[in-house]
DRENNUGU-154412 format. One record per residue: residue number from 0; residue in three letters; y, x, z of N, C-alpha, C in turn. Coordinates in Angstrom, 2 decimals. Layout:
{NUM,ALA,{Y,X,Z},{Y,X,Z},{Y,X,Z}}
...
END
This chain:
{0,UNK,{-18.82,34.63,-12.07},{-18.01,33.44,-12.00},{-17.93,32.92,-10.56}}
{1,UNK,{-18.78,32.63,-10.30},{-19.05,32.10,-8.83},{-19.79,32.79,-7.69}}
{2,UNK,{-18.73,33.19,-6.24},{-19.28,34.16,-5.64},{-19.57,33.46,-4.13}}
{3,UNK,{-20.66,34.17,-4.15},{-21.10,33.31,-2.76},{-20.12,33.38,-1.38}}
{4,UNK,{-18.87,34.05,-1.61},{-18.04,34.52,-0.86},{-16.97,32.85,-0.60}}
{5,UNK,{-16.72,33.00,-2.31},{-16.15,31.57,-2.17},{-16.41,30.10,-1.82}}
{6,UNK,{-18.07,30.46,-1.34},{-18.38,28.67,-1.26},{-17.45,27.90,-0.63}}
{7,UNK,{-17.10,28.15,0.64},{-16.15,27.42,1.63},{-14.58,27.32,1.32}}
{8,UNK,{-14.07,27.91,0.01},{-12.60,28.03,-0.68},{-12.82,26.64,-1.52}}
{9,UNK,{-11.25,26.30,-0.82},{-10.53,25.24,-1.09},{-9.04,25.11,-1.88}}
{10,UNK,{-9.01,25.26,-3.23},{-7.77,25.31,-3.73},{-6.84,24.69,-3.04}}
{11,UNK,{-6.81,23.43,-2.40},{-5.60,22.32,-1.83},{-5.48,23.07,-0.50}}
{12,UNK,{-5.56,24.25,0.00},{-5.53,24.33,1.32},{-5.87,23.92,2.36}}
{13,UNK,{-6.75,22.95,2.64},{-7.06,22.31,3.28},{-8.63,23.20,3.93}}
{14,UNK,{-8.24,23.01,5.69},{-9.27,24.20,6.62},{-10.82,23.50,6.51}}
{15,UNK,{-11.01,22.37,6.49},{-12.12,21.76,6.21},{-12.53,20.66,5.80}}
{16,UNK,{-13.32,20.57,4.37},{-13.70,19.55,3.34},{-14.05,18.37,4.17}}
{17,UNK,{-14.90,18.64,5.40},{-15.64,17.53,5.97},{-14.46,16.67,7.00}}
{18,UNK,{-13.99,16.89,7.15},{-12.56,16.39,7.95},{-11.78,15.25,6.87}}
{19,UNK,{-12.14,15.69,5.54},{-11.09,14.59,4.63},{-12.28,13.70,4.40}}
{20,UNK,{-13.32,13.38,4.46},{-13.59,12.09,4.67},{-13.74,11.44,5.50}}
{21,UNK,{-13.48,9.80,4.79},{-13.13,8.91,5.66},{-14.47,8.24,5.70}}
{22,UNK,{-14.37,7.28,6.97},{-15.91,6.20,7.14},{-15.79,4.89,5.59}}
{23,UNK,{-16.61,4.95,5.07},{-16.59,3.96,4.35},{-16.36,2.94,4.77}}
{24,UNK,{-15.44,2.00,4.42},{-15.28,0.51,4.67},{-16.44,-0.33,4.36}}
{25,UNK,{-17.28,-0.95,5.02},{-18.17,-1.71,5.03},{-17.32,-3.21,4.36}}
{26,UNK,{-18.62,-3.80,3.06},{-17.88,-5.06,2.51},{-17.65,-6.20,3.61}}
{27,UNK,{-17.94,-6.07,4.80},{-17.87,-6.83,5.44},{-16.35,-7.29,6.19}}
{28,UNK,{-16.08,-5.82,6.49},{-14.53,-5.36,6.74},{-13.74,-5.52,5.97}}
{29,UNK,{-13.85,-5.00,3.97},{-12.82,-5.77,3.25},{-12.53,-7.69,3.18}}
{30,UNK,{-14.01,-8.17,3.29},{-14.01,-9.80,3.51},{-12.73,-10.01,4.31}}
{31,UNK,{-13.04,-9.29,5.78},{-12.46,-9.74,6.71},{-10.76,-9.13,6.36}}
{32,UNK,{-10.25,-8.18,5.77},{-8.97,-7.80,5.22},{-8.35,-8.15,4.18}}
{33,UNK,{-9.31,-9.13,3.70},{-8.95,-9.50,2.54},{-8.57,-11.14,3.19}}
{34,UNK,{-9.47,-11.47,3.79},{-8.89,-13.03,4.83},{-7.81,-12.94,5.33}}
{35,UNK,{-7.88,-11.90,6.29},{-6.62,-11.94,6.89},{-4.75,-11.51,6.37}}
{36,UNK,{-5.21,-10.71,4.71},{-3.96,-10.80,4.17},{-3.62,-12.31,3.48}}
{37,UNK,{-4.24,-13.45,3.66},{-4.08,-14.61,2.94},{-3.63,-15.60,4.27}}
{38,UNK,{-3.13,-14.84,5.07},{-2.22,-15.75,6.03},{-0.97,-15.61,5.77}}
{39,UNK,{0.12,-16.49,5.82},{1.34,-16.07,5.97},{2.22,-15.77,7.04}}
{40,UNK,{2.56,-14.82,7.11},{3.49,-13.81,8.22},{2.43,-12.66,8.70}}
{41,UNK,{1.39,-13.27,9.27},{0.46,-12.31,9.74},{-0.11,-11.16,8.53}}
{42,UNK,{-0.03,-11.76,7.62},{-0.32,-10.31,6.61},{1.02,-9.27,6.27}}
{43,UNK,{1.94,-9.92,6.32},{2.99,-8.68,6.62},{2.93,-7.85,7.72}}
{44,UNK,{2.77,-8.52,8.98},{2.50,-7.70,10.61},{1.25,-6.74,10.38}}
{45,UNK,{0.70,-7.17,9.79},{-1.03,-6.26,9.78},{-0.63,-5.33,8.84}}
{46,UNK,{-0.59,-5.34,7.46},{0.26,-4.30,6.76},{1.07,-3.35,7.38}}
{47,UNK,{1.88,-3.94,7.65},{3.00,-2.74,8.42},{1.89,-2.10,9.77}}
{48,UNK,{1.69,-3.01,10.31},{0.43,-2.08,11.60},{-0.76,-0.94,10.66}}
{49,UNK,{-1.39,-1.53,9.92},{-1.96,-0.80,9.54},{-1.82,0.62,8.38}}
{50,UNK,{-0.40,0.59,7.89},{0.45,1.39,7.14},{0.76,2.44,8.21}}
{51,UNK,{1.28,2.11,9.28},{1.60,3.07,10.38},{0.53,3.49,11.30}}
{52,UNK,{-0.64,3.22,11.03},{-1.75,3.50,11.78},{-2.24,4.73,12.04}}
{53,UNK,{-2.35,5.59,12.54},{-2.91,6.97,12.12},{-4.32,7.22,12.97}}
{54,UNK,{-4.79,6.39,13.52},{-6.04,6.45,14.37},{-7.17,5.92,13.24}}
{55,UNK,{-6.61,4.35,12.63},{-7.59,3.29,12.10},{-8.23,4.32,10.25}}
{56,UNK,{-8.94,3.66,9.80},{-8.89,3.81,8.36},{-8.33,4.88,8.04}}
{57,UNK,{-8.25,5.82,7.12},{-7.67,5.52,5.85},{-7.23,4.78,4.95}}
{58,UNK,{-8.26,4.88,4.41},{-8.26,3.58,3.35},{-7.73,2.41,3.51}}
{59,UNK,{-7.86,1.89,4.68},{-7.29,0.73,4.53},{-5.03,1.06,4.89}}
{60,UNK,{-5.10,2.20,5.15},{-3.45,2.70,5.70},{-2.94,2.68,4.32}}
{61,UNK,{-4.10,3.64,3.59},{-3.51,3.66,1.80},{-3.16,2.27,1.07}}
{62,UNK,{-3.98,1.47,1.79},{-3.89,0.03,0.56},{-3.08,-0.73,1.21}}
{63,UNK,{-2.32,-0.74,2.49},{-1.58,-1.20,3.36},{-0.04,-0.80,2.93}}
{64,UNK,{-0.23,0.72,2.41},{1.53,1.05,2.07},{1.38,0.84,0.23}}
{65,UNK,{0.24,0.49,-0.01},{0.45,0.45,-1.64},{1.12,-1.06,-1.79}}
{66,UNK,{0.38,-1.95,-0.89},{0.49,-3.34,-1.08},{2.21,-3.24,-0.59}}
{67,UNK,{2.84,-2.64,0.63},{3.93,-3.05,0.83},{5.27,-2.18,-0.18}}
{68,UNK,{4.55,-1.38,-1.08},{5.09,-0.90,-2.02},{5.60,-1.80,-3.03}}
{69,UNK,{4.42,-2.66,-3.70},{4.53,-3.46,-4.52},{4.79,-4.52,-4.00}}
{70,UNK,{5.19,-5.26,-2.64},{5.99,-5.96,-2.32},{7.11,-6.02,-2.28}}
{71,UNK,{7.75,-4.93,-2.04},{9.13,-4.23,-2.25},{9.99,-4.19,-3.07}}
{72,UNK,{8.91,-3.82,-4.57},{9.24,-3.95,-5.94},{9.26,-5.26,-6.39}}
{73,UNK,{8.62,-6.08,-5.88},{8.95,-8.00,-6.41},{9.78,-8.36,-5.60}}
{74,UNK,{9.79,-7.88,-4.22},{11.25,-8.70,-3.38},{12.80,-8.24,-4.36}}
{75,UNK,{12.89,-6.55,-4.32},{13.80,-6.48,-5.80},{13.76,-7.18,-6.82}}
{76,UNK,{13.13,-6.79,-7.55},{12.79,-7.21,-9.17},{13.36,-9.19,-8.70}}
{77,UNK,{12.92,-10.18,-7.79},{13.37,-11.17,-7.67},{14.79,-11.39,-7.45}}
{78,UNK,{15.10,-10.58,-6.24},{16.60,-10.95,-5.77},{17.66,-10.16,-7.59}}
{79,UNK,{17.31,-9.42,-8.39},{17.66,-8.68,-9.44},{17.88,-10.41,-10.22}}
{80,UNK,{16.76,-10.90,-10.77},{16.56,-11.57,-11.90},{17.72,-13.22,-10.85}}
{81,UNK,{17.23,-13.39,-9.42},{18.05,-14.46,-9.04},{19.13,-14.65,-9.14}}
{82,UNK,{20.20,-12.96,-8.96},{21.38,-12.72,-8.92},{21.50,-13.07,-10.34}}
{83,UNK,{20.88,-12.47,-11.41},{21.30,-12.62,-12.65},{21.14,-14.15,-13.21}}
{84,UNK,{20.31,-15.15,-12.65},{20.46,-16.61,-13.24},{21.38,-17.28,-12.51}}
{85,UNK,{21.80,-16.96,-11.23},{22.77,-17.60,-10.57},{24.03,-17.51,-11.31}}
{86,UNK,{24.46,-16.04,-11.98},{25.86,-15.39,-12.38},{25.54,-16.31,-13.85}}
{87,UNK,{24.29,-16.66,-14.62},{24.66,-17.18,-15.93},{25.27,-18.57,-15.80}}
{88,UNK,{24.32,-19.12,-14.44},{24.73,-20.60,-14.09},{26.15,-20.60,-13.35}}
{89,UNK,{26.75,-19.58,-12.96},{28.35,-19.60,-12.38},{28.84,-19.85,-13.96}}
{90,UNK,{28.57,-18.41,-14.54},{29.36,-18.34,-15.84},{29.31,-19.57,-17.23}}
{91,UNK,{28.34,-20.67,-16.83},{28.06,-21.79,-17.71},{28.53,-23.04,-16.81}}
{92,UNK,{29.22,-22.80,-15.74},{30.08,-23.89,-14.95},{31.65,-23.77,-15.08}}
{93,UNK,{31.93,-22.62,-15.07},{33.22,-21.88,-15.65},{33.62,-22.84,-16.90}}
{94,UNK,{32.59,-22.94,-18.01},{33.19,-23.20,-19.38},{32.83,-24.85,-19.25}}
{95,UNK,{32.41,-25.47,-18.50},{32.39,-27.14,-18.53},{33.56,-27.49,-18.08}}
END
């Protein structure tokens, strides 16, 4: 089953296991990322900086494009549902 040939085989292709990890984020560092996304404006600037980062984190690049993912999807999903109460409130001014 298992040959000592294969220890160092990597199904994902990838040339070396020890290269894909990242430094653990110390809780001290999420405190402090977690503060600083509870500003307004400045947590969009840091997001986008840290989404495009390729030096900093991982982890924190991953939770940077997840968060501006799901920002994306409520800025839609809002302007969707606004357009649609505005057009009921046109269409219920129409008939007064």
């Amino acid at each position: 089953m298992y040959n000592q040939d294969q220890q160092g085989y990597n199904p994902y292709g990838h040339q070396n296991q020890e290269m894909m990890h990242a430094p653990v984020m110390r809780v001290s560092e999420w405190l402090l990322t977690i503060f600083l996304l509870g500003i307004p404006l400045v947590n969009i600037i840091l997001l986008i900086v840290w989404a495009v980062d390729k030096a900093g984190n991982p982890n924190r690049s991953n939770y940077a494009k997840a968060i501006l993912v799901f920002m994306a999807i409520v800025f839609v999903l809002y302007v969707v549902i606004f357009g649609f109460a505005l057009g009921m409130v046109s269409g219920l001014s129409d008939l007064l």
